[in-house]
N, CA and C of each residue as an Amber inpcrd file, in Angstrom:
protein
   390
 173.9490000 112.3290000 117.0730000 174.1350000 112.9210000 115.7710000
 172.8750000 112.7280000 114.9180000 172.1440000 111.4480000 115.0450000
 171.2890000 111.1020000 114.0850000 169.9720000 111.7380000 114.6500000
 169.6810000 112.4490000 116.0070000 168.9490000 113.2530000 116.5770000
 168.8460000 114.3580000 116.1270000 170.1630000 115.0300000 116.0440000
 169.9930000 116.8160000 115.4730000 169.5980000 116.8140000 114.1490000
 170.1550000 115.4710000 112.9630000 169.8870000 115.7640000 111.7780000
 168.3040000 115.7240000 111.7530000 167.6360000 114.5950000 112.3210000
 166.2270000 114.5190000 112.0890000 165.3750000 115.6870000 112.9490000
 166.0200000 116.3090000 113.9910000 165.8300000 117.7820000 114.6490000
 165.4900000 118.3050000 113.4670000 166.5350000 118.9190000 112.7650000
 166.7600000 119.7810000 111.6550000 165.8800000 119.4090000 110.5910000
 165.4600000 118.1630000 110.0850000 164.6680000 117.9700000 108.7830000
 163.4410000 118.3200000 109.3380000 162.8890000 117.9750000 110.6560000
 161.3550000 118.2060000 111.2190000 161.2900000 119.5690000 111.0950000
 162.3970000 120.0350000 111.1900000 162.2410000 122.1190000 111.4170000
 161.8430000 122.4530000 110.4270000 162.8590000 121.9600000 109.1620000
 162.4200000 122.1270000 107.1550000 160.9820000 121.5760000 107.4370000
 160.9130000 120.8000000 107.4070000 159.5400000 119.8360000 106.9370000
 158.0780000 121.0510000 107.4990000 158.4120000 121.5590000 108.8480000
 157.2230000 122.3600000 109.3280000 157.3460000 123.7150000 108.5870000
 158.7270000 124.0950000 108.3460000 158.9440000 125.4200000 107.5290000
 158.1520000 125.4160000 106.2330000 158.1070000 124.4540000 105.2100000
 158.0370000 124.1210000 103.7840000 156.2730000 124.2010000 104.3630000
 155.7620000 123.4820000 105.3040000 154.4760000 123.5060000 105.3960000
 153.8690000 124.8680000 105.6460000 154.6650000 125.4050000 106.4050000
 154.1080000 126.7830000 107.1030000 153.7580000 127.4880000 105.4600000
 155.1320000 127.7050000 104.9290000 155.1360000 128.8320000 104.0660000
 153.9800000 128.2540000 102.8740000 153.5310000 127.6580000 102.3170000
 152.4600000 127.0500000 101.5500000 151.1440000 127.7180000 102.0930000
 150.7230000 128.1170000 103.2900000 149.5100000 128.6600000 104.1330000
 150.0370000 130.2900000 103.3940000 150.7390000 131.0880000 103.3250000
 151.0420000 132.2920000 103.6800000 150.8550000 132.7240000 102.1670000
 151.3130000 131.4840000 101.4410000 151.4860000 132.1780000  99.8700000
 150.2460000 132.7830000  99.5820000 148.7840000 131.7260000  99.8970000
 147.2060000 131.8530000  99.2030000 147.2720000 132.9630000 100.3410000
 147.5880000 133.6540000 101.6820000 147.2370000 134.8210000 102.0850000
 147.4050000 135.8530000 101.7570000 149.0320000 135.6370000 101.3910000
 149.2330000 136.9800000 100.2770000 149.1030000 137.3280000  99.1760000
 148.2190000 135.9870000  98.4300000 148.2110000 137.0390000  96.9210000
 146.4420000 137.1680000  98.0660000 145.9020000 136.5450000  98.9170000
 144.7430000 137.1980000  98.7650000 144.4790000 138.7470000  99.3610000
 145.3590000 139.0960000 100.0080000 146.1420000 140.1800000 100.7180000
 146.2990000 141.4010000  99.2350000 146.8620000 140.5860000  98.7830000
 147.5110000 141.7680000  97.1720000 146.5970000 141.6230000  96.6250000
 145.4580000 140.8900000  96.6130000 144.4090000 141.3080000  95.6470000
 143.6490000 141.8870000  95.7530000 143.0160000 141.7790000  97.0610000
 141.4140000 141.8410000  97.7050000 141.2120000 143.4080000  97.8990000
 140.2570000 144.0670000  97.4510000 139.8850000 145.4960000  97.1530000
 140.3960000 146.2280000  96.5410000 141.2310000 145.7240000  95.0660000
 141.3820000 146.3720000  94.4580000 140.8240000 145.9160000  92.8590000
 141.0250000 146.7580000  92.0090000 140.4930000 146.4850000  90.4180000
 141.3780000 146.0080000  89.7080000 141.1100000 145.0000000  89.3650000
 142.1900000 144.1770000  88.1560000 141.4390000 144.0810000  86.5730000
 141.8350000 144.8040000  85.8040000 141.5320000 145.0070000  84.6650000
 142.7210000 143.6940000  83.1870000 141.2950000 143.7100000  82.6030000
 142.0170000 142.0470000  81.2800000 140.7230000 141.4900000  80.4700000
 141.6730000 140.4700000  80.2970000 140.8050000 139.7400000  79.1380000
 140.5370000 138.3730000  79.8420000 139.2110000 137.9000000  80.7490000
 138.9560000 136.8200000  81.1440000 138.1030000 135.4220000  80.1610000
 138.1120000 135.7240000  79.0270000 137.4310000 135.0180000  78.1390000
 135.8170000 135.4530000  77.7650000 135.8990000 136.3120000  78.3760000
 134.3100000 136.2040000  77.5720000 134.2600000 137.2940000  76.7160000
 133.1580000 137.1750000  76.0250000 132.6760000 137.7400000  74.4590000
 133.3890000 136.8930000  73.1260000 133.1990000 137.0800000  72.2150000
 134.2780000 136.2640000  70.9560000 135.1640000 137.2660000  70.4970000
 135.9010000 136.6500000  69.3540000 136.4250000 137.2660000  68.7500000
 136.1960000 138.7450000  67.8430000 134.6800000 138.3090000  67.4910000
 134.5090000 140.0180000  66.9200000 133.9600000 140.7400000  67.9870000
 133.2400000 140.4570000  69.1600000 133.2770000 141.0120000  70.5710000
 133.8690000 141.0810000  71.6430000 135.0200000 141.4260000  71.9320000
 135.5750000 140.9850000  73.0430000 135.1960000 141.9640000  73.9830000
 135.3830000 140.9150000  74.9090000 135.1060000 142.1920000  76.3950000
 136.4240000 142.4940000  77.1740000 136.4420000 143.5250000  77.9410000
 137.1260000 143.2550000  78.4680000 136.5920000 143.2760000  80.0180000
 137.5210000 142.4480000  81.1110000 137.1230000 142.1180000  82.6250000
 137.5530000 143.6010000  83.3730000 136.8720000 143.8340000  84.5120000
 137.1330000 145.0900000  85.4500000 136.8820000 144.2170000  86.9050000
 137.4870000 144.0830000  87.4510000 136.9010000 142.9150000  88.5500000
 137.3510000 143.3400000  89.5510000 136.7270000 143.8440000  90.6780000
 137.0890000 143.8920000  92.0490000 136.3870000 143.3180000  92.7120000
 137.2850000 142.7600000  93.7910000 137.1970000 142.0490000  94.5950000
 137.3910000 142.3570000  95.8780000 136.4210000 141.8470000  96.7900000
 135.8280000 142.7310000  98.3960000 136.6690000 141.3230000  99.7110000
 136.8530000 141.6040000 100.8310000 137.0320000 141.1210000 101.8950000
 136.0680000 140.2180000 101.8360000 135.0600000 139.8660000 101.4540000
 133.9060000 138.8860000 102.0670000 134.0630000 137.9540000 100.6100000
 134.5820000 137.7680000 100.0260000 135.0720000 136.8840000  98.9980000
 133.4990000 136.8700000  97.8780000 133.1800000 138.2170000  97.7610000
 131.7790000 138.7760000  96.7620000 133.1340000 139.7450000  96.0270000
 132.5180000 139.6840000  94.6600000 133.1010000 140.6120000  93.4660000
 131.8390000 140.9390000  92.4560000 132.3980000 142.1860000  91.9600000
 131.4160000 142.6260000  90.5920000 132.7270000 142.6060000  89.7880000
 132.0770000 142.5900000  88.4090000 132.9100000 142.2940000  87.1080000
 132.1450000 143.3140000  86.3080000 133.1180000 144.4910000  86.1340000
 131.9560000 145.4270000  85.0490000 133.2980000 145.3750000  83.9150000
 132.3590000 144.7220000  83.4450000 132.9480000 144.5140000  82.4050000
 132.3040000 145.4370000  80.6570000 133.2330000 145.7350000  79.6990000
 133.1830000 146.7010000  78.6540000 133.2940000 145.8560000  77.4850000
 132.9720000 146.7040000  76.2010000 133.4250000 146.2150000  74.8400000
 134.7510000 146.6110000  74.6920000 135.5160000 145.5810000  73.9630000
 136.9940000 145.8430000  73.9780000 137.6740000 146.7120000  72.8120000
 136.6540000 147.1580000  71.5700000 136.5530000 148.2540000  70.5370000
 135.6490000 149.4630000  70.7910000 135.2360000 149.6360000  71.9730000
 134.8220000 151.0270000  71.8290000 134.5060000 151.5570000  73.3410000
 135.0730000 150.0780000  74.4220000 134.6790000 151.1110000  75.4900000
 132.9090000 151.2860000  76.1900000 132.3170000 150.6170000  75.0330000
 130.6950000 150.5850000  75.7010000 130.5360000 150.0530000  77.1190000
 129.7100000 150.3080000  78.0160000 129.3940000 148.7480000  78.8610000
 128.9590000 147.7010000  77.9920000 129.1790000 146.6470000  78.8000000
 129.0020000 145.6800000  78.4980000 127.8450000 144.9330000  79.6640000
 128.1540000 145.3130000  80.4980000 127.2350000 144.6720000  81.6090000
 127.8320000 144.6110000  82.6560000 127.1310000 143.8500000  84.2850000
 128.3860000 144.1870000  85.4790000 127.4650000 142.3720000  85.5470000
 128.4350000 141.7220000  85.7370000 128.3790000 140.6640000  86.2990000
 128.8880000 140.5620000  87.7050000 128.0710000 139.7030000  89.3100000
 128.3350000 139.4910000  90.4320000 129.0940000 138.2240000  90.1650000
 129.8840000 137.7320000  91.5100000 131.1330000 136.4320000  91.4660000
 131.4900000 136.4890000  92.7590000 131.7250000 134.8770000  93.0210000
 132.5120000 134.7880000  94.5250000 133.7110000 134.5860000  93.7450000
 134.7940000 134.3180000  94.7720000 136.2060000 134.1070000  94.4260000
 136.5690000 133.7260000  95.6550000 137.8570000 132.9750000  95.4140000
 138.5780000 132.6600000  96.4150000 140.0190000 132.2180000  95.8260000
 141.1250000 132.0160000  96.9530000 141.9270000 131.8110000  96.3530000
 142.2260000 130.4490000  97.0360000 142.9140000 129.3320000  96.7030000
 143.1680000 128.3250000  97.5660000 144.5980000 127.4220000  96.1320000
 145.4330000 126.8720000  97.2850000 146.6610000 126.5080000  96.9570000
 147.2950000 126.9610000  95.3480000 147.0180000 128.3630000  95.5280000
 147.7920000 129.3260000  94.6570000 146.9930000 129.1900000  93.3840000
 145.9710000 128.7880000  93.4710000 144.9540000 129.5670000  92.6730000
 143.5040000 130.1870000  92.9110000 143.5300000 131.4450000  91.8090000
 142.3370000 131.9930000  91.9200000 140.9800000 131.2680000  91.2110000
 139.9560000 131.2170000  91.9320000 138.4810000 131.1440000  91.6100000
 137.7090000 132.0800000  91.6440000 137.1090000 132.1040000  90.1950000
 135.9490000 133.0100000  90.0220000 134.5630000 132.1610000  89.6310000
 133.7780000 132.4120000  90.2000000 132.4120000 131.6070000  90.0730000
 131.3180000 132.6450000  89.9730000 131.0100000 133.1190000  88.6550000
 129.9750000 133.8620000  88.2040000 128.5080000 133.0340000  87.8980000
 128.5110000 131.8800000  88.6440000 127.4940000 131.4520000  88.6900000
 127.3230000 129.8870000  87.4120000 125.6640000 129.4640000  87.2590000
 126.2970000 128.0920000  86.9350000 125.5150000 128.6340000  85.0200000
 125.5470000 129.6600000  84.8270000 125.3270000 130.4530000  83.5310000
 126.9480000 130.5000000  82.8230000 127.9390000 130.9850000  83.5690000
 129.1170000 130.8820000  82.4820000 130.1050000 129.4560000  83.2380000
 130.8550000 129.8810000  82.4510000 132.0810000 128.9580000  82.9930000
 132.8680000 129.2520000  84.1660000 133.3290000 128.2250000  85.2640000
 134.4070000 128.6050000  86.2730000 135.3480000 128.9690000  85.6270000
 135.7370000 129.8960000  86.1220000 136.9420000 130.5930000  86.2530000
 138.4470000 130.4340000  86.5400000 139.5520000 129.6080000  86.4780000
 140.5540000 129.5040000  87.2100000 141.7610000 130.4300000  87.0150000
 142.3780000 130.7140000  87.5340000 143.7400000 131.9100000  87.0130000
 144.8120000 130.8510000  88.2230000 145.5480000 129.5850000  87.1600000
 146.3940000 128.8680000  88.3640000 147.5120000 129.8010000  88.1590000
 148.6370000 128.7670000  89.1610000 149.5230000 129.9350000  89.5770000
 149.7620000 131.5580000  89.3900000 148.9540000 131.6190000  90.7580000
 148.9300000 133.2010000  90.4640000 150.1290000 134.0400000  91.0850000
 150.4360000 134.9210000  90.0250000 151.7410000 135.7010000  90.6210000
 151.2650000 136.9660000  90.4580000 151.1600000 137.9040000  91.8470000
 151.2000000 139.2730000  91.7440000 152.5880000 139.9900000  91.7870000
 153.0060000 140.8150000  91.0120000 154.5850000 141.2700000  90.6980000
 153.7280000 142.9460000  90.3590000 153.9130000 143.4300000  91.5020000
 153.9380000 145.3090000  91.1540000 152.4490000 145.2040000  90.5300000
 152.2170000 146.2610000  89.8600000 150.6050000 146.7360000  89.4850000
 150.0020000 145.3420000  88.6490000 150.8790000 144.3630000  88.8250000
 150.1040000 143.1350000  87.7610000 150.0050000 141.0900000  87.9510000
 148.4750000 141.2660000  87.7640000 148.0240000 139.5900000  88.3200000
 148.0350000 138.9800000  87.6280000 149.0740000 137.7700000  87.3460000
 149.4450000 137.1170000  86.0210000 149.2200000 135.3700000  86.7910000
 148.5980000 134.8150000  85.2920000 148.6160000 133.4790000  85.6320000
 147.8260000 132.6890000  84.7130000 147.9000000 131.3640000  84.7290000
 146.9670000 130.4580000  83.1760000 146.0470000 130.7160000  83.8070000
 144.6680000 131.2490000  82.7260000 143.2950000 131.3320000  82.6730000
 142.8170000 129.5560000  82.3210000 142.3680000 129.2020000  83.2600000
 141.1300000 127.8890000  82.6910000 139.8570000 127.6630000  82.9480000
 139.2480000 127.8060000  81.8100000 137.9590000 127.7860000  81.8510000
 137.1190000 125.9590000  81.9420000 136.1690000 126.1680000  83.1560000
 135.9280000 124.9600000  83.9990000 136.8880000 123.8890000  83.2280000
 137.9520000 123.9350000  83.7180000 139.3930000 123.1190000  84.1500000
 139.9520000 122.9340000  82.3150000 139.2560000 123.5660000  81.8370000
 140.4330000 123.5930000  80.4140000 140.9740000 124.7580000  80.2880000
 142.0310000 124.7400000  79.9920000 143.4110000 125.8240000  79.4850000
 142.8630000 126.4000000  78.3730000 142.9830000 128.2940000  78.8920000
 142.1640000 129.2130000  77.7110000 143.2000000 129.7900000  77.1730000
 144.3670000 130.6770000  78.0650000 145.1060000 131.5920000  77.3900000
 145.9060000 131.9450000  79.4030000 147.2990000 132.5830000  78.9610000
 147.6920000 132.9640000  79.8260000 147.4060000 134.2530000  80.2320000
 147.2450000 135.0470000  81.2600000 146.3870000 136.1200000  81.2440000
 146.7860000 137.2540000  82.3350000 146.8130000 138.0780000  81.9610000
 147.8840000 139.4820000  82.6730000 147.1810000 140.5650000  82.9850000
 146.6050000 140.3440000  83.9820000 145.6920000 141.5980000  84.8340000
 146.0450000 142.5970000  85.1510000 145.7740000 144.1870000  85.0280000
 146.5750000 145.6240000  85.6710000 146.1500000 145.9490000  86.5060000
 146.4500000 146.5220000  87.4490000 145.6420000 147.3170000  88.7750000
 145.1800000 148.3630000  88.0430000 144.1910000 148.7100000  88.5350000
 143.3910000 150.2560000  88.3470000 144.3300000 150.9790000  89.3290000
């Protein structure tokens, strides 16, 4: 008896492990080559920008990013990314701040999750698909 139960918990125990690997595949799966449009923190308050960010198979992204009152460019910033234990990294280099978007949830056309900028809490932040 005390065989099948500990049978059975080793089965959970490898299940609970398995599925933890699959989560960071599928949001990187739901993310990867497409455009996620938002507000990643940069520009201020009387400038805001807004983010355009796609992201490629080889874990390279551009960020063309706009003015958030009129639509100008703004500039295209390059970025690696990655995703690892359910969060996203953006690393535009050692000029701005890392990037974090923890728990990331993709739900239909939208990538939602806390924005922290190199490991402080900015704003919660709700990305659209193009």
């Amino acid at each position: 008896m005390l065989k099948k139960y500990g049978g059975i918990l080793l089965m959970l125990t490898l299940l609970v492990g398995f599925t933890s690997c699959d989560d960071d595949e599928d949001i990187y799966h739901d993310i990867m080559g497409r455009t996620w449009i938002g507000d990643l923190g940069f520009g201020t308050d009387r400038d805001p920008i807004e983010s355009a960010i796609r992201m490629d198979n080889n874990e390279l992204g551009i960020d063309y990013q706009i003015y958030d009152y009129d639509g100008a460019p703004a500039g295209d910033l390059p970025f690696r990314w990655r995703v690892d234990y359910g969060t996203l990294y953006l690393d535009y280099g050692s000029n701005f701040a890392l990037r974090e978007i923890r728990n990331v949830r993709v739900r239909g056309r939208y990538l939602q999750g806390d924005l922290f900028l190199d490991g402080v809490y900015f704003a919660y932040v709700e990305l659209r698909m193009q």
